[in-house]
C-alpha positions in Angstrom: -91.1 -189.3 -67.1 -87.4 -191.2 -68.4 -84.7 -190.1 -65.3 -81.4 -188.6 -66.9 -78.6 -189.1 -65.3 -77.1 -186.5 -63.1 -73.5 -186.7 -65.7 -75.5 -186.8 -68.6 -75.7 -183.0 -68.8 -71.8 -182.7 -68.2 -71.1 -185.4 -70.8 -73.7 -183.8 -73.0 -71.5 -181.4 -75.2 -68.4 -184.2 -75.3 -71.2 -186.4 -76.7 -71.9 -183.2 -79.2 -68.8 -182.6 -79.7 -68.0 -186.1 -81.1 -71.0 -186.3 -83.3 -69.6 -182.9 -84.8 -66.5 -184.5 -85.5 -67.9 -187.6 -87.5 -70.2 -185.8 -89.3 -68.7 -182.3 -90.4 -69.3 -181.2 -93.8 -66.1 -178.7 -94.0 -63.3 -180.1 -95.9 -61.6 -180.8 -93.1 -64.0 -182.4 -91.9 -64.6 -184.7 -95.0 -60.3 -185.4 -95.1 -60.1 -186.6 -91.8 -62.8 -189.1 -93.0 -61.4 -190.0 -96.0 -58.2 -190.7 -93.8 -59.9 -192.8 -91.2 -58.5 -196.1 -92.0 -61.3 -199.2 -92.3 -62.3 -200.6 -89.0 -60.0 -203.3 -87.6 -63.1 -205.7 -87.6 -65.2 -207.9 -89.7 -68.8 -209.0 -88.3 -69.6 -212.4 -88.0 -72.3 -212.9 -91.0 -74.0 -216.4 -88.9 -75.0 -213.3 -86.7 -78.1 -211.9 -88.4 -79.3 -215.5 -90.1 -82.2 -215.9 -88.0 -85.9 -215.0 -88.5 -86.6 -212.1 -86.5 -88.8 -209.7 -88.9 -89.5 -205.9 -87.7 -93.1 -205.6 -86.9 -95.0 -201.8 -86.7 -93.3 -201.0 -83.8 -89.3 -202.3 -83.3 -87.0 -200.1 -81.0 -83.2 -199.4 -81.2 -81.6 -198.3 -78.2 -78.6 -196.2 -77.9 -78.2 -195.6 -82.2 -77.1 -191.8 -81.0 -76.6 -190.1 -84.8 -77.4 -193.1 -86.8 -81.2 -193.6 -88.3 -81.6 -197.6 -88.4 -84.4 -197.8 -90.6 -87.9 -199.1 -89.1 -86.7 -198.9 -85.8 -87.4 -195.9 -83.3 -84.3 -194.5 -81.9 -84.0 -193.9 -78.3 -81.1 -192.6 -76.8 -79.9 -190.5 -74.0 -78.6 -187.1 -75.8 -81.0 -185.6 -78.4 -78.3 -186.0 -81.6 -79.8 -185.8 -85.4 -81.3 -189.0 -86.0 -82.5 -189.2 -82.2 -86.4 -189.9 -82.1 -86.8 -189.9 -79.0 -83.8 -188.9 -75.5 -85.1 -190.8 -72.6 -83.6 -193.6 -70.2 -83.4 -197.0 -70.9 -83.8 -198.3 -67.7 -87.5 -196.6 -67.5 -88.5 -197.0 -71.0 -91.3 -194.6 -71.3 -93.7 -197.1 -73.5 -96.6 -199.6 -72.7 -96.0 -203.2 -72.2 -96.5 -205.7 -75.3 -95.1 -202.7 -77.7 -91.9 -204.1 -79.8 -91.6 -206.2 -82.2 -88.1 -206.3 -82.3 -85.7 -204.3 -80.0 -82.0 -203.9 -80.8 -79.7 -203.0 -78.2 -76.1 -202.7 -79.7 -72.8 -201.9 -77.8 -75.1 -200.0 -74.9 -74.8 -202.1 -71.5 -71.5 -201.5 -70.8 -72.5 -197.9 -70.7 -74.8 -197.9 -68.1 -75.5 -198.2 -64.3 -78.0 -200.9 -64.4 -77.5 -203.2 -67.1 -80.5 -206.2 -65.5 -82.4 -202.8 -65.3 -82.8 -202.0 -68.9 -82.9 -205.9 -69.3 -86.2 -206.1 -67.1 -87.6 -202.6 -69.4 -86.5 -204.2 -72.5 -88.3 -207.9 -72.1 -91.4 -205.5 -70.4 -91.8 -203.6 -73.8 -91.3 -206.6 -75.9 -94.3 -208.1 -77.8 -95.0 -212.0 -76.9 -93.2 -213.9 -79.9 -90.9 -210.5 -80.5 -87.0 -210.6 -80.7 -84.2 -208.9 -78.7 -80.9 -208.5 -80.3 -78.4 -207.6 -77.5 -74.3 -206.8 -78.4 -71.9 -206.5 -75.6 -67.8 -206.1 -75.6 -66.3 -209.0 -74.1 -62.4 -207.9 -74.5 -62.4 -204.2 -75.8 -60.4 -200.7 -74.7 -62.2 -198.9 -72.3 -64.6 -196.2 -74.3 -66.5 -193.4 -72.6 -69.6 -192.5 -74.0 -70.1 -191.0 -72.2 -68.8 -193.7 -69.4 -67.4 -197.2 -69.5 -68.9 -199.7 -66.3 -68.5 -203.4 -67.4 -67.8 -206.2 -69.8 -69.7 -209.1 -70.5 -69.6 -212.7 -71.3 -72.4 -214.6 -73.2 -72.9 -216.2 -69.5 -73.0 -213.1 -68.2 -76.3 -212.1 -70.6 -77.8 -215.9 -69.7 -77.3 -215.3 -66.2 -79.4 -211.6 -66.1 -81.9 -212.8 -68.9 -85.1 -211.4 -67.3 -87.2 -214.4 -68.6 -86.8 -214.5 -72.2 -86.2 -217.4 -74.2 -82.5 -217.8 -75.7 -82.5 -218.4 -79.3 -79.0 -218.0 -80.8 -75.3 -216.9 -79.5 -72.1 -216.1 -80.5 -69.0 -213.4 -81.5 -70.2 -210.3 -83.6 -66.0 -209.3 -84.1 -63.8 -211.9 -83.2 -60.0 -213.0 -81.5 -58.5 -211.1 -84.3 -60.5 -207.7 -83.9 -59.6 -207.8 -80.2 -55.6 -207.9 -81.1 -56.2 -204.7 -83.3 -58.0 -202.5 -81.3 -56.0 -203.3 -78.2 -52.3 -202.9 -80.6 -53.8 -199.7 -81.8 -54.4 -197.8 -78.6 -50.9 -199.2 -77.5 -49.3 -197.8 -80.1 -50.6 -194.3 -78.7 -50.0 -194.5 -75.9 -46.5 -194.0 -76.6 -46.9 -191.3 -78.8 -48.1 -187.2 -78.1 -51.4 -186.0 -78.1 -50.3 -184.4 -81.0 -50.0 -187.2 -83.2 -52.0 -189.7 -81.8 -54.1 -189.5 -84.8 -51.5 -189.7 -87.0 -50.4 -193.4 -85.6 -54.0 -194.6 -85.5 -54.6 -193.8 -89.3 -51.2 -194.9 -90.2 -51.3 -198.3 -87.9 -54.7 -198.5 -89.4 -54.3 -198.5 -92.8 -51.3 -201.0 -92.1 -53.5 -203.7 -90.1 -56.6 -203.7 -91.2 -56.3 -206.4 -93.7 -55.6 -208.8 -91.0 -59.6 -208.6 -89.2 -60.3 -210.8 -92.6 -58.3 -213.6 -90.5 -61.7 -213.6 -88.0 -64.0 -215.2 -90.7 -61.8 -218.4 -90.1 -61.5 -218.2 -86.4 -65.2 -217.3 -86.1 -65.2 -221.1 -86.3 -63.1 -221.9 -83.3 -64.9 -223.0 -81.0 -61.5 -221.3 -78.8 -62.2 -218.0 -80.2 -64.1 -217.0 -77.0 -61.3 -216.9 -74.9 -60.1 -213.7 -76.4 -63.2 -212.3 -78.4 -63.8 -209.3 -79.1 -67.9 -208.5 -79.0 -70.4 -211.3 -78.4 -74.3 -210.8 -79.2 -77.1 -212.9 -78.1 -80.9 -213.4 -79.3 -83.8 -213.5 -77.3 -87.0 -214.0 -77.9 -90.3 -213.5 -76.1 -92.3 -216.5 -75.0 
């Protein structure tokens, strides 16, 4: 049986509660949407150019309302689009299982990050690809709680046997100026309006993330990027 977290029922209805928000089909609902300014990142395209194809079997962890398609999506609150709530760091599959596992933007939410490492590699077919994103230098984001950042040396060093196949900077130097200027700017501002400052500051900035398809070349973008990702595959 997956263990859940003795906070997961408190964070539970936050975790609801959000969902509702993003996806709301009243017309408030669909405004504050149309409002939302772009993100303040661009992904790094060198990311995905590798040969990992989904097999029968791939699993996403941690996709909470989203439906990737061909994966299985595990997470830890049973939101639409959740196949199946259960904890990463017992998956509750046989060995050999995945073709392809995708774990995006999850670690840093967890106790055990080498954990779900360990069940990850376990569940992973021989010759079968893990795709793992973590935030490197990013505002601090409960969902429901916030433990860690991570280097790519960091994900080397608690690689539970896998081979390493490709590395790098999903959002880059200029992504991590934007998010961090945004939630400055609202910090000086009421509750009230913080929403107001965001989608205003948004709208204003965005066009700048463009400036991380040239720095994703920098070898110096590391020192200040923003999410890094790593492949592994199974020997």
């Amino acid at each position: 049986m997956a263990r859940i977290h003795a906070n997961s029922i408190v964070n539970d209805a936050s975790i609801r509660e959000l969902h509702r928000q993003r996806t709301a089909s009243s017309w408030r609902g669909r405004l504050r949407r149309w409002l939302t300014p772009p993100l303040p990142y661009v992904l790094n395209r060198e990311e995905l150019l590798i040969d990992a194809p989904l097999g029968q079997w791939n699993l996403y962890i941690g996709g909470a309302g989203a439906q990737p398609e061909g994966y299985l999506n595990l997470d830890l609150f049973p939101l639409p689009g959740v196949d199946l709530v259960a904890d990463a760091e017992s998956l509750p599959f046989t060995d050999n299982l995945f073709q392809r596992i995708e774990c995006d933007a999850v670690l840093e939410h967890v106790e055990r990050p080498e954990a779900i490492l360990k069940e990850m590699a376990r569940t992973l077919k021989p010759g079968g690809f893990l795709h793992v994103v973590v935030p490197f230098a990013h505002p601090f984001h409960e969902y429901p709680r916030d433990y860690r950042r991570f280097s790519i040396d960091a994900l080397l060093l608690m690689n539970p046997g896998l081979q390493p196949v490709k590395s790098g900077w999903r959002t880059g130097p200029t992504a991590t100026l934007l998010v961090f200027l945004l939630e400055y700017a609202k910090l000086w501002a009421p509750k009230a309006l913080r929403p107001v400052v965001h989608g205003i500051l948004g709208w204003l900035l965005f066009p700048l993330r463009y400036l991380d398809l040239l720095l994703f070349r920098n070898p110096r973008a590391r020192q200040i990027g923003n999410h890094c990702y790593i492949w592994f595959r199974k020997p």
